[in-house]
C-alpha positions in Angstrom: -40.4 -3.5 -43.6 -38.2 -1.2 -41.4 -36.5 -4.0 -40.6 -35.1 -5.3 -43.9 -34.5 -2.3 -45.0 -32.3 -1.8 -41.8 -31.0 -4.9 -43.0 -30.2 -3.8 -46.7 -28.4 -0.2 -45.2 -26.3 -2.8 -43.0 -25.6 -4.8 -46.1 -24.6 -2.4 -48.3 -22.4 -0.4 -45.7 -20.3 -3.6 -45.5 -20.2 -4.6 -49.4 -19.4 -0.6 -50.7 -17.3 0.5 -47.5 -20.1 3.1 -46.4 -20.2 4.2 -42.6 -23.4 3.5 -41.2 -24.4 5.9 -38.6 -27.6 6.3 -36.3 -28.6 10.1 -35.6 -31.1 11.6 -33.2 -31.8 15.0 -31.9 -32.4 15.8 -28.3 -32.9 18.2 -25.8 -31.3 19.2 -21.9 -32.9 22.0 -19.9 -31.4 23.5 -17.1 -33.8 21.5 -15.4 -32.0 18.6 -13.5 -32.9 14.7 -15.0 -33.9 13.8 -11.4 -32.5 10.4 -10.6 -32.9 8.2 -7.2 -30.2 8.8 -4.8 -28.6 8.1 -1.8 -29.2 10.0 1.6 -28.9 9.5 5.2 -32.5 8.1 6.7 -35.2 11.2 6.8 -33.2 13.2 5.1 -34.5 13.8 1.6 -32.1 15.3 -1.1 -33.5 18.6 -2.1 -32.4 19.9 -5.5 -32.8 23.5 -6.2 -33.1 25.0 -9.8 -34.6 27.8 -11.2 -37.9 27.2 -13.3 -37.1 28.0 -16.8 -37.5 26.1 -20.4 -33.7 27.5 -21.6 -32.9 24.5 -23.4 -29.7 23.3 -25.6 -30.4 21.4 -28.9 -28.2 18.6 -29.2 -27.5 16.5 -32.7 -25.6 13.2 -32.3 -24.2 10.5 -34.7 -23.2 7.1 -33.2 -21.7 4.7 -35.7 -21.3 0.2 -35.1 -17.2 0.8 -34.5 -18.3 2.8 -31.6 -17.5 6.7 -32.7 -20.1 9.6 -31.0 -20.5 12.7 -33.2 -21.9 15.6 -31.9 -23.1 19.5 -32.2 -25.3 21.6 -30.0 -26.9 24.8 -30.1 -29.5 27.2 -27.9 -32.1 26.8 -29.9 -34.3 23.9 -32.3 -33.2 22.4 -34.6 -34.2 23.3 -38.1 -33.6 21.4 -41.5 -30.3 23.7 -42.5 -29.2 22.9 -39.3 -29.7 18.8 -40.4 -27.9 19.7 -43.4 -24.4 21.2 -41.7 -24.7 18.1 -39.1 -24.2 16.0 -42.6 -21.4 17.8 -43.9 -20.0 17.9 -40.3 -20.3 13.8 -40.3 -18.8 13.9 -43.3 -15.6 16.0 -42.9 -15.2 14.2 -39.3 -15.5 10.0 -41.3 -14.0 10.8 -44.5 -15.8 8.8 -46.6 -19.5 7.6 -47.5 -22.2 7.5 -44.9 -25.9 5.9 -44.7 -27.4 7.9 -42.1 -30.5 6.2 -40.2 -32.7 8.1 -38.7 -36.5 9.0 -37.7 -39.0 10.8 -39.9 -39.1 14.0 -38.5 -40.5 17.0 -40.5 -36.8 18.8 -40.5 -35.1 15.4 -41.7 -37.8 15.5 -44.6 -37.6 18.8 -45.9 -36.8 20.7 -49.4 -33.7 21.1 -47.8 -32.1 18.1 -47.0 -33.2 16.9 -49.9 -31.7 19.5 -52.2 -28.2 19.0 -50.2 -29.1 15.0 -51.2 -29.1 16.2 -54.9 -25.9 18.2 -54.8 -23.6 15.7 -52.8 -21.6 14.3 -55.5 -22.0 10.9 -56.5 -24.5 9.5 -53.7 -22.2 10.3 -50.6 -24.8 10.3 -48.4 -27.5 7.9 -48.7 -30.8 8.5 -45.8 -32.7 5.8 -44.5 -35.3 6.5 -41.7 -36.9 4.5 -39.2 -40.2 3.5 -39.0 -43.1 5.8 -37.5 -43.6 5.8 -34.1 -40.5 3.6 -32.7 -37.9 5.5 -30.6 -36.5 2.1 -29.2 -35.1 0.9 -32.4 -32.7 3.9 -32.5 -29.5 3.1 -31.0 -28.8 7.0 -30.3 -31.3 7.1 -27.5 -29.5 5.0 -25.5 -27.0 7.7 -25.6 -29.2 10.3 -24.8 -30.4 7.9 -21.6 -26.8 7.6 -20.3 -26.5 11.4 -21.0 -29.5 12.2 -18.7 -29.6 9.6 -16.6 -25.9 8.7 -15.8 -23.8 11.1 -16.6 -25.8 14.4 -16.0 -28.4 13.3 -13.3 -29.0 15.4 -10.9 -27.3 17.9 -12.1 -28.8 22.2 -11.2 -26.6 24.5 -14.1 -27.2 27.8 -13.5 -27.0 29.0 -17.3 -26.9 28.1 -20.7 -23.3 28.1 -20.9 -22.5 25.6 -18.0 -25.2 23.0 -19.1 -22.8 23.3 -22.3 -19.7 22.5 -21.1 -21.0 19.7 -18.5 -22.7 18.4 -21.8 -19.2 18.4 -23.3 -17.7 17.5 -20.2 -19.9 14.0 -20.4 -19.8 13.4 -24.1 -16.0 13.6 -23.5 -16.5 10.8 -21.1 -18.5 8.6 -23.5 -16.1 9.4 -26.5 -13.3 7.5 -24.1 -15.1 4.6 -23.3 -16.5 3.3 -26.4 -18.0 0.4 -25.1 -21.2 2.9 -24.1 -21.4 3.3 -27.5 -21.2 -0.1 -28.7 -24.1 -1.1 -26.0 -26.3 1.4 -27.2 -26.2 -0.2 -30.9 -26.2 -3.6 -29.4 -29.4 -2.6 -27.4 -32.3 -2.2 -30.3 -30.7 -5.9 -31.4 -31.0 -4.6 -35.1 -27.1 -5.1 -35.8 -27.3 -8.9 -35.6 -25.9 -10.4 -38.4 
C-alpha cells in the first residue's frame, strides 16, 4: 500500500510539474554523536561534555534533484511550526509540492490540516509513510551523515555553537549534492 501510493506521488509529481519532497524532524543535543576514531595504541580518545538534554529541533526537506531545506529551533516541534516549514518550502521551490512524510501526531493535526484547506488550489498535497518504517524516508540518511559524518564527535559548549556547526555542516551538504541524491537513492523507492 505505501508503496504504490509512493508510486502514484512520484507519478503525479512528474505528469503535473509538482516537487516532490521528503521531510523529517530530528534532534542534536549538545551531547557528542560518538563515532570510532583513530588514536595512538593505549591511548583512548576521551571526549568531555557536559551532561545536559539542551537540544535544537531540526526540520529538513530533501527533494529527487538533490535540494536540502532546512529550519531549526531550541525547542519541539509543534504542528504550527509544521505549518511555517510548508510555507517556507514553498516560498524557497516556487511552485507545487507533494510533501512525504511520517505520521506523526504534529503532521496530523487540526492545524496542518486547516493550512491544507486554505492553500489555494491544492498547492500542497501530503502523503505519509507507512507506520513504523524510518528506513523508507530518504531524510534519515541526511540526519545519519549529519551525526555521524559531519558532526561526530563533536563537544559544543551551548546552544548557539551546536547552531552554527549544524549550519556549518548543512552548508557542506547543500554543496555536494550528490549526499543528497544517495540519501533518496538509498530507501530504493525512486526507481522507476
Amino acid at each position: 500500500m505505501a508503496g504504490a501510493a509512493l508510486a502514484r506521488s512520484k507519478k503525479k509529481a512528474v505528469r503535473e510539474g509538482w516537487e516532490l519532497v521528503f521531510v523529517d524532524e530530528s534532534g542534536f543535543y549538545l551531547l557528542p554523536g560518538v563515532v570510532r576514531t583513530w588514536a595512538p595504541r593505549g591511548e583512548t580518545p576521551v571526549l568531555r561534555a557536559r551532561l545536559t538534554r539542551d537540544h535544537v529541533s531540526v526540520i529538513s526537506g530533501i527533494t529527487p534533484a538533490g535540494e536540502l531545506y532546512t529550519t531549526m529551533q531550541d525547542h519541539a516541534f509543534t504542528s504550527s511550526d509544521c505549518v511555517r516549514f510548508l510555507k517556507h518550502l514553498r516560498r524557497q521551490i516556487g511552485r507545487k509540492i507533494i510533501v512525504v512524510w511520517d505520521g506523526a501526531p504534529i503532521h496530523r493535526s487540526k492545524v496542518v490540516k486547516e493550512y491544507l484547506a486554505t492553500v489555494g488550489k491544492g498547492e500542497v498535497h501530503l502523503e505519509r509513510f507507512p507506520p513504523y518504517a524510518p528506513e523508507l524516508n530518504p531524510d534519515e540518511g541526511i540526519w545519519r551523515h549529519l551525526k555521524y559524518v559531519e558532526l561526530r564527535n563533536l563537544c559544543c559548549e551551548t546552544l548557539e555553537e551546536l547552531k552554527l556547526e549544524i549550519r556549518k555542516a548543512v552548508a557542506r551538504i547543500r554543496r555536494r549534492s550528490s549526499i543528497v541524491l544517495a540519501c533518496i537513492a538509498q530507501p530504493g523507492i525512486m526507481t522507476n
